[in-house]
C-alpha positions as CSV (number, residue, x, y, z in Angstrom):
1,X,0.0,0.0,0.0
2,X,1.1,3.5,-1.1
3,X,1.3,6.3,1.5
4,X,-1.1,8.5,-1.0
5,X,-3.7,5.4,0.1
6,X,-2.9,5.5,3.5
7,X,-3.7,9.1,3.9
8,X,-6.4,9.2,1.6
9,X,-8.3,6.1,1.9
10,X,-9.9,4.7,-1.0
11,X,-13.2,3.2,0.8
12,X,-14.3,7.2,1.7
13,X,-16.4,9.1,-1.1
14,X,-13.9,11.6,-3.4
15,X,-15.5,14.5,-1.1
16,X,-14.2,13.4,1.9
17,X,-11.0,12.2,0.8
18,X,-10.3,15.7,-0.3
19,X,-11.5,16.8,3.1
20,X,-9.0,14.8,5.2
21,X,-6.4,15.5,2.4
22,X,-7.0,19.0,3.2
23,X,-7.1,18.8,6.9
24,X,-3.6,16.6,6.7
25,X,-2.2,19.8,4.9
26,X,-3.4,22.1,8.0
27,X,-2.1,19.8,10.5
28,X,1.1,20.0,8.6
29,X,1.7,23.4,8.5
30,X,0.4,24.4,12.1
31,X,3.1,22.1,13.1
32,X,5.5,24.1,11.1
33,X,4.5,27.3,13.2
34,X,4.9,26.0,16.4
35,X,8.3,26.1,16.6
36,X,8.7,29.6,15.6
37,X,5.5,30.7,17.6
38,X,7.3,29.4,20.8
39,X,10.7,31.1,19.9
40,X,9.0,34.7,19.8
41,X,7.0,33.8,23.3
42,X,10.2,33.2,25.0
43,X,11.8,36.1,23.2
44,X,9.2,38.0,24.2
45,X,9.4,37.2,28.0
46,X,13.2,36.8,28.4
47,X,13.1,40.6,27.1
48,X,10.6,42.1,29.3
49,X,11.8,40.7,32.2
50,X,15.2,42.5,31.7
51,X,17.4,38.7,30.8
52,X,18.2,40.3,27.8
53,X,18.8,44.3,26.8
54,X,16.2,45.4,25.0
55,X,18.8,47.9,22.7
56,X,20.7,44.8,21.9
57,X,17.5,42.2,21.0
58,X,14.4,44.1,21.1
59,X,10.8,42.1,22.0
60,X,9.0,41.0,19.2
61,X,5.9,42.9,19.7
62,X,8.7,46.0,19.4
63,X,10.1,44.7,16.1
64,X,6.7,44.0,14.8
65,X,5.3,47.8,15.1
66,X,8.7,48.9,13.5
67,X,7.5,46.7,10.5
68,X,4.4,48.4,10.6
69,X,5.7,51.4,10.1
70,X,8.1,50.8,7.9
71,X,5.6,49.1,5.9
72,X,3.6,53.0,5.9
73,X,7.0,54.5,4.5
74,X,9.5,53.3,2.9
75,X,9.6,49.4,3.4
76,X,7.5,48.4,0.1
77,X,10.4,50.4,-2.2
78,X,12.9,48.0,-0.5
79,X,11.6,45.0,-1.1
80,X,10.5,45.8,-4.7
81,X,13.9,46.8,-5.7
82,X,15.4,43.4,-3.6
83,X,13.0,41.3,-5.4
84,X,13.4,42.8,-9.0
85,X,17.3,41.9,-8.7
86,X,16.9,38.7,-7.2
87,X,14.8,37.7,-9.9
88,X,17.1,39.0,-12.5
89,X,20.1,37.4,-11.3
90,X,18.6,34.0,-10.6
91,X,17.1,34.1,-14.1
92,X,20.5,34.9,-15.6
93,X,22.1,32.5,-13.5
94,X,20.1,29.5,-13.2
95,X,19.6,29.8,-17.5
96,X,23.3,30.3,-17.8
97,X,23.7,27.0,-15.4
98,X,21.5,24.7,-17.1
99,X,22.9,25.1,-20.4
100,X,26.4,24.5,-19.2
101,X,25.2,21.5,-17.3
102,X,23.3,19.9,-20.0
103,X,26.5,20.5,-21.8
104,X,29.1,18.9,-19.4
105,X,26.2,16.4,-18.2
106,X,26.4,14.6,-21.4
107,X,29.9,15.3,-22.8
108,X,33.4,14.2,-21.1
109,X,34.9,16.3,-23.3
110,X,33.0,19.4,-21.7
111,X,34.0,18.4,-18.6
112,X,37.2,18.5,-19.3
113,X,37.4,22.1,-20.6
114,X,35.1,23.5,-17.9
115,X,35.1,21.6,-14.7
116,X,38.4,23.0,-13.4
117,X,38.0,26.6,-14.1
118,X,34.4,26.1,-12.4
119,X,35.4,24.3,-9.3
120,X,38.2,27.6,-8.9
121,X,35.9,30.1,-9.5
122,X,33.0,28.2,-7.1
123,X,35.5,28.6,-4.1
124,X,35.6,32.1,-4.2
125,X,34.0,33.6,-1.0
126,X,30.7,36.3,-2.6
127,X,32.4,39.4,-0.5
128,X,35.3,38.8,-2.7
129,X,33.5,39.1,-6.4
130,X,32.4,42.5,-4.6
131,X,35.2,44.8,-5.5
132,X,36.1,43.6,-8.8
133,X,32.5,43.8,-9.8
134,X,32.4,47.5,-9.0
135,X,35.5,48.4,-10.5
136,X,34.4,46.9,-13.7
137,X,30.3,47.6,-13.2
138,X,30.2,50.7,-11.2
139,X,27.7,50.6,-8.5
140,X,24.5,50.5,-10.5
141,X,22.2,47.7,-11.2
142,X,24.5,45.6,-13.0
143,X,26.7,44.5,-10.7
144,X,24.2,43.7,-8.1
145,X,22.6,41.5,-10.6
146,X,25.7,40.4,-11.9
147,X,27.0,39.1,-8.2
148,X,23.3,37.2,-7.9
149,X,23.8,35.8,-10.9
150,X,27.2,34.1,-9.9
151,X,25.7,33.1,-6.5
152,X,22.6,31.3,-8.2
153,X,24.9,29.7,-10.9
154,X,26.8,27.2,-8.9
155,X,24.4,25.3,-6.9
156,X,21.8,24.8,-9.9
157,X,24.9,23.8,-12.0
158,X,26.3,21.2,-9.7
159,X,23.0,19.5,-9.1
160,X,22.7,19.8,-12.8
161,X,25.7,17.8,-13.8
162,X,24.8,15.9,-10.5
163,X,21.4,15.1,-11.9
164,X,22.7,13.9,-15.5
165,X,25.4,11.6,-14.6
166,X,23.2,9.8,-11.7
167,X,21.0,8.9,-14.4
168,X,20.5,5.2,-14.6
169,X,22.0,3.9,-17.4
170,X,19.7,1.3,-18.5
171,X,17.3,3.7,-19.3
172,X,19.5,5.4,-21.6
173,X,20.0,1.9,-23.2
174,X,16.5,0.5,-23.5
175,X,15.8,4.2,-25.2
176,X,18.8,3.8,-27.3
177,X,17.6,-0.1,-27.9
178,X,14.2,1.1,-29.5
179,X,15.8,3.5,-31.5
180,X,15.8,7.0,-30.1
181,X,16.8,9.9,-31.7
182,X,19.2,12.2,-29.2
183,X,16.5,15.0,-28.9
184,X,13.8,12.3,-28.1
185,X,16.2,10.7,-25.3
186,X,16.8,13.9,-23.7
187,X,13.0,14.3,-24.2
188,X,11.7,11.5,-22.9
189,X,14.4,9.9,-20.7
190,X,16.9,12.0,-19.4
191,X,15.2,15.5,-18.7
192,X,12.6,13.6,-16.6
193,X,14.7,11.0,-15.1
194,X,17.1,14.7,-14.1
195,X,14.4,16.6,-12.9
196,X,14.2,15.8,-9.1
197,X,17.9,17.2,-9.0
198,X,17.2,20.1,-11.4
199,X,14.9,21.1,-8.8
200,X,17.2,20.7,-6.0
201,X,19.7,23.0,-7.5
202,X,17.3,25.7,-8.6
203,X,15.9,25.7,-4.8
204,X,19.6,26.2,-3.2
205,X,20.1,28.6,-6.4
206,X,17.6,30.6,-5.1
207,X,18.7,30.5,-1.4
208,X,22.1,31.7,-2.5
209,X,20.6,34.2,-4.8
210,X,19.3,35.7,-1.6
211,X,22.4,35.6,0.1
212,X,24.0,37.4,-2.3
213,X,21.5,39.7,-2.7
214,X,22.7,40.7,1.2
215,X,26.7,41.1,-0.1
216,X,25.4,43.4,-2.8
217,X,23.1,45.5,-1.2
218,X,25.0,45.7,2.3
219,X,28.4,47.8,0.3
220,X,27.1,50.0,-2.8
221,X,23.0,50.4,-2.8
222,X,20.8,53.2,-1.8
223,X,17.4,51.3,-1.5
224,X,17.1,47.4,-0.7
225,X,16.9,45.1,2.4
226,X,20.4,44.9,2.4
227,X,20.6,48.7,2.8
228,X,17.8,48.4,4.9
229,X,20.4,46.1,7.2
230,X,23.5,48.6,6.7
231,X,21.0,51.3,7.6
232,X,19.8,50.0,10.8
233,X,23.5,48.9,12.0
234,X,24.8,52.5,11.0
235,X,21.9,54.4,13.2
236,X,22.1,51.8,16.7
237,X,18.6,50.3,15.2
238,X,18.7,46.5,15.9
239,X,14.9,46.6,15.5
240,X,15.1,48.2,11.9
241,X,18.2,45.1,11.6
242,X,15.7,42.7,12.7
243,X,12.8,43.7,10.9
244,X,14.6,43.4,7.6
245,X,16.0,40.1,8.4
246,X,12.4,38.8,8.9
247,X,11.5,40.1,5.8
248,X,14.1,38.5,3.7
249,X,13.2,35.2,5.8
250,X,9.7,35.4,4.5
251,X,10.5,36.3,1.0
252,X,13.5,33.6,0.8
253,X,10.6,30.8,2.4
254,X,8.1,32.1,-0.4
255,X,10.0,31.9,-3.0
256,X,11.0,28.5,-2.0
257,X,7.6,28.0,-1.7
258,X,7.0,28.8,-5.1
259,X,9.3,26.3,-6.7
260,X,8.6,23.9,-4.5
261,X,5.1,23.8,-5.7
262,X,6.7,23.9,-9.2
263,X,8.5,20.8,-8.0
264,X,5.5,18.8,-6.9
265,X,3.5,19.8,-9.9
266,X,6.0,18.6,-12.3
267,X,6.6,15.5,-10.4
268,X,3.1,14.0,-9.2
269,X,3.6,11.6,-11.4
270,X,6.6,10.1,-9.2
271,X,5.5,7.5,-6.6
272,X,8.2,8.2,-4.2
273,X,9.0,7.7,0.2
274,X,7.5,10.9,1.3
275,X,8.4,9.8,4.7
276,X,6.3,8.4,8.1
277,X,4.1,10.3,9.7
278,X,3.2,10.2,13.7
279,X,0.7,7.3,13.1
280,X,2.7,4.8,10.6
């Protein structure tokens, strides 16, 4: 038996399957906010009860009406400037990356040109790209989205290549066997026997794309979360520090989100372990 009919089982009417499906997904995700729910109660307490300085960690009801009135200024500009480059870079990067992992994937040869020049230039710390990039870019958009771009490129490359070679090559040779042309192998055998690790880079792509974001933003930007951060440090405002560290939390877990729905859509038709639950 499947775990997809153990959580949905098949002797209740379609209705009510869909009805426990969707009260499984609640239960799922009010577990997930418990945990952060709890850390801003005792956050909360251990502050107003004087454990902790309130101008080194401010209480969470504190940081929360400094979003509120951020979000009435200036906040919204931030984040649509933030957002615009991230998705930029990531685009550029995570294109740029799965062409050149399609084409070391499935050629030695490539792999021979390219992998050691991309294995140096992967061990280069983000801060570092920093200065070169603005010598050569200036400090307008391009560099920002430039440095995202780099950050997204590695991860969805490795997982790339990653993803090719771990394909199983006995479906390569039954395809071959009945006479597959190249573009209908990569078609019909190899993008979807690749994609679970496609995905997996493209999710850490966009993690690091965030990340870099922050290195960009924190030196040579006049709007942005990152100069949101360097702005609260530079005034003595660690609720103005916290507050944009929330919000790049948020938009880091929705975009995420986002593919990981991508993910699942493009997947349902694997049957795969999705793990045991409290009552297995």
């Amino acid at each position: 038996m499947t775990s997809k009919s153990k959580d949905l089982p098949l002797g209740l009417p379609a209705p009510r399957r869909a009805s426990v499906s969707l009260n499984n997904a609640w239960r799922l995700r009010l577990k997930g906010l418990a945990l952060p729910v709890l850390i801003l109660l005792v956050l909360e307490f251990v502050v107003r009860v004087g454990w902790l300085p309130s101008y080194q960690m401010p209480a969470p009801s504190e940081i929360a009406l400094t979003l509120r009135d951020l979000a009435e200024g200036a906040l919204w500009k931030h984040i649509s400037a933030s957002l615009l480059r991230v998705l930029l870079g990531f685009a550029i990067g995570a294109s740029l990356a799965l062409v050149f992992a399609a084409w070391v994937g499935l050629s030695r040869e490539a792999e021979a040109w390219l992998e050691p020049t991309f294995a140096g230039l992967r061990s280069i710390p983000s801060l570092a790209w920093v200065p070169l990039l603005l010598l050569w870019l200036g400090i307008d958009e391009t560099s920002k989205i430039v440095l995202i771009a780099i950050g997204a490129f590695f991860p969805v490359y490795l997982n790339g290549v990653a993803a090719i070679r771990d394909i199983d090559r006995k479906l390569v040779e039954v395809g071959q066997m009945y006479g597959f042309s190249r573009t209908r192998l990569v078609r019909r055998i190899l993008v979807p026997a690749a994609l679970p690790g496609l995905f997996t880079g493209l999710r850490s792509g966009m993690s690091l794309a965030w990340m870099f974001l922050v290195a960009a933003e924190l030196i040579a930007a006049t709007k942005g979360l990152g100069y949101l951060l360097s702005d609260g440090r530079e005034t003595s405002r660690p609720d103005i520090v916290l507050a944009a560290i929330i919000v790049l939390a948020l938009l880091g877990k929705l975009s995420d989100g986002l593919l990981a729905g991508l993910e699942k859509r493009c997947l349902a038709w694997r049957d795969t372990f999705n793990g045991q639950s409290a009552e297995d």
